[in-house]
Backbone bond lengths (Angstrom), bond angles and torsions (degrees), N, CA, C in turn:
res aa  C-N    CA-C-N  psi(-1)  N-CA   C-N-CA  omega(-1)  CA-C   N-CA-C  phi
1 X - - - 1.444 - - 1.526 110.85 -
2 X 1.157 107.36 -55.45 1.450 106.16 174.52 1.410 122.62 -52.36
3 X 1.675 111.80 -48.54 1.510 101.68 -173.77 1.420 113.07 -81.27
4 X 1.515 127.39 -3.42 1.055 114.90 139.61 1.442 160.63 -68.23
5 X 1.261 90.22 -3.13 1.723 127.31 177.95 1.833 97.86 -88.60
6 X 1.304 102.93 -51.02 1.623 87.97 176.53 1.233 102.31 -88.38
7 X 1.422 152.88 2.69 1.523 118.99 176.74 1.433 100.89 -95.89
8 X 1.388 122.33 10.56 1.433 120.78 178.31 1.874 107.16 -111.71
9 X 1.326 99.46 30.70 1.743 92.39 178.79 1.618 72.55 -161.16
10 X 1.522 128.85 36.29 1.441 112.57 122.32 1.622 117.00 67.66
11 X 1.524 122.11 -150.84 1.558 121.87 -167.66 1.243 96.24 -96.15
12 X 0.760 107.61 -145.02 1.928 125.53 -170.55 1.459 124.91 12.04
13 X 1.490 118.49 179.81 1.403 115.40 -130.09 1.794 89.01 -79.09
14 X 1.654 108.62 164.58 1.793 93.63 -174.17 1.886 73.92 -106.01
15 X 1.142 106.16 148.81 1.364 142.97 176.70 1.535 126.64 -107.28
16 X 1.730 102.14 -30.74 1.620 105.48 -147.38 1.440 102.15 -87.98
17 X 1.468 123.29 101.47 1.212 112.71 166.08 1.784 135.36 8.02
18 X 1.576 97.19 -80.97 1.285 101.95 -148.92 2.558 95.48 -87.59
19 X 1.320 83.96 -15.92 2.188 87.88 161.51 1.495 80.73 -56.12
20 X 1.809 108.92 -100.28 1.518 105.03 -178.69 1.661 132.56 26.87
21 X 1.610 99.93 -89.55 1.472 131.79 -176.32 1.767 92.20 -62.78
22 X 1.065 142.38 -44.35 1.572 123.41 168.43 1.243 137.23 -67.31
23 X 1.754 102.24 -2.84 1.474 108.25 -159.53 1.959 65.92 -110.50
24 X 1.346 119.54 -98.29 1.220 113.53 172.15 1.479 116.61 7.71
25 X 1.231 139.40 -65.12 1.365 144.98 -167.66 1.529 104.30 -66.26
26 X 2.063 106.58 -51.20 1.524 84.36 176.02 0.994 139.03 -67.38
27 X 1.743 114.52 -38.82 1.811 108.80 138.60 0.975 132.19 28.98
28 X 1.487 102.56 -110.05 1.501 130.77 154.50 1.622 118.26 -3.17
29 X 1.503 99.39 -86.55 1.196 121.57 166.09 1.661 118.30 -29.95
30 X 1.309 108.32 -56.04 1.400 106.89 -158.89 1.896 83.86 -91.81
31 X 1.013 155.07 21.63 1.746 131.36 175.74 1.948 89.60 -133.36
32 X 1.089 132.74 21.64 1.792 118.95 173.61 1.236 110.49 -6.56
33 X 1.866 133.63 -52.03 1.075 137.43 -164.76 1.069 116.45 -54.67
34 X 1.777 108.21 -62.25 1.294 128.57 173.16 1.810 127.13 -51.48
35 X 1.718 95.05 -36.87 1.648 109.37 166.81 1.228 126.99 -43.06
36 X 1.928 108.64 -57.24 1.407 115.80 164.68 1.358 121.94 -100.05
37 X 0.918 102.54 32.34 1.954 97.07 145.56 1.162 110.57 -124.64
38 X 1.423 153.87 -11.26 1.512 152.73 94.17 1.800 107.32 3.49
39 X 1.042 119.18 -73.13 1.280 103.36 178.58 1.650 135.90 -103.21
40 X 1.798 97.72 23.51 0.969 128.17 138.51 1.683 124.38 -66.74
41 X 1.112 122.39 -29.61 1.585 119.25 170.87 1.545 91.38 133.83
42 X 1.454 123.09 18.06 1.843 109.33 -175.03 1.539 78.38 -95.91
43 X 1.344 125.37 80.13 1.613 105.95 155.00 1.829 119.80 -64.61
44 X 1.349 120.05 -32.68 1.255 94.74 164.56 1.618 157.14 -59.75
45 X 1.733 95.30 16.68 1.306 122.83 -176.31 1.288 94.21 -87.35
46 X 1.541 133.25 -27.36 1.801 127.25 -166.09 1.815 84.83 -59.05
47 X 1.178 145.83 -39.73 1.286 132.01 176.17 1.575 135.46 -38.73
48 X 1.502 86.72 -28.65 1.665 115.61 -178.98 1.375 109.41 -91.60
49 X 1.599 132.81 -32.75 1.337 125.28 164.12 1.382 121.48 -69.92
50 X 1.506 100.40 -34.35 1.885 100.22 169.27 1.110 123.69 -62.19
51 X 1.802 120.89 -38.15 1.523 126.26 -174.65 1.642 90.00 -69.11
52 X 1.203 122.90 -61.77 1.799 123.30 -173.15 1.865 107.79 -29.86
53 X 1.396 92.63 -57.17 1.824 93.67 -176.77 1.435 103.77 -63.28
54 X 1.316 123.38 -63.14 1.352 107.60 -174.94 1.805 144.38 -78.18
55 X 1.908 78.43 10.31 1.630 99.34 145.37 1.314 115.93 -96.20
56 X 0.896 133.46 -35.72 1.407 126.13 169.82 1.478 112.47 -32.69
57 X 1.787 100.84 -85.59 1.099 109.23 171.51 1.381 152.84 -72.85
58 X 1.630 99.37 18.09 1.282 106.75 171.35 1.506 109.92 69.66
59 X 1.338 92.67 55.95 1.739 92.90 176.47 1.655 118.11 56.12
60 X 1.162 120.15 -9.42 1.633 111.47 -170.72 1.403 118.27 -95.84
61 X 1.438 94.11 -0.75 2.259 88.28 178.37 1.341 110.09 -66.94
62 X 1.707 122.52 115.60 1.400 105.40 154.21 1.691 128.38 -23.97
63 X 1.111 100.20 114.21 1.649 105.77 -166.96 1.586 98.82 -59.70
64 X 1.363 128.34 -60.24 1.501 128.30 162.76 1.397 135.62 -16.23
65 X 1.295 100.98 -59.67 1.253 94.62 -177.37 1.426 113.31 -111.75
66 X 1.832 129.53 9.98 1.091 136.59 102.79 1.474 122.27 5.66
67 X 1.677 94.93 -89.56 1.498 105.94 -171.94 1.993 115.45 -57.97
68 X 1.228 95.13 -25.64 1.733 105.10 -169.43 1.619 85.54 -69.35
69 X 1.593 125.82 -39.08 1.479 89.48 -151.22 1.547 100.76 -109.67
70 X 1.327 119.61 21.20 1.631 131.15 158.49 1.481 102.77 -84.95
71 X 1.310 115.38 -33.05 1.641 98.06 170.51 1.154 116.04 -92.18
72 X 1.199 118.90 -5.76 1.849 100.89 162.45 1.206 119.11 -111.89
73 X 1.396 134.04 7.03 1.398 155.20 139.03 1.203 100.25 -55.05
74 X 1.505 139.46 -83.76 1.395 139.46 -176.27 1.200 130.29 -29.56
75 X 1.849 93.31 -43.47 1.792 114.53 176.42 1.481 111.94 -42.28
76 X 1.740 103.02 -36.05 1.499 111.05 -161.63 2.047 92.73 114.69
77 X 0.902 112.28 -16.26 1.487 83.18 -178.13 1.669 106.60 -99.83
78 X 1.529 101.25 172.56 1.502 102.39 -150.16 1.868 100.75 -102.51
C-alpha cells in the first residue's frame, strides 16, 4: 500500500501533509515493538521512525514535517 502511494506522487520532494500522515501512520502500525519502547522512554528509537519514512519514501519526505508528525503520532495522537 504504501509503495504504491509513493510510486503514484512520482519524483520530487513529498510535501503533502496528509500522503505524509499515511505513510507515517503505516509506520506506526507496522513496528508495535518499536512504538512501545519509544514511549516507554527509548527516545532514541525516533531515529528509527525517521530512517523507516525515508526508506519508504525514498529519501523524499520533507524531513520537517516528517519529523512534526512522528512526534505527534508517537505522542499517541493521530
Amino acid at each position: 500500500m504504501l509503495a504504491s502511494l509513493i510510486d503514484e506522487l512520482g519524483g520530487g520532494q513529498i510535501n503533502d501533509v496528509e500522503t505524509l500522515r499515511e505513510i507515517v501512520a503505516g509506520i506506526i502500525t507496522a513496528n508495535p515493538k518499536q512504538v512501545e519502547q519509544y514511549r516507554s522512554g527509548k527516545e532514541a528509537l525516533f531515529g528509527f521512525f525517521v530512517g523507516q519514512v525515508m526508506k519508504t519514501t525514498g529519501k523524499k519526505a520533507n524531513a520537517q514535517v516528517s519529523n512534526d508528525l512522528l512526534k505527534e503520532m508517537l505522542a499517541g495522537g493521530s
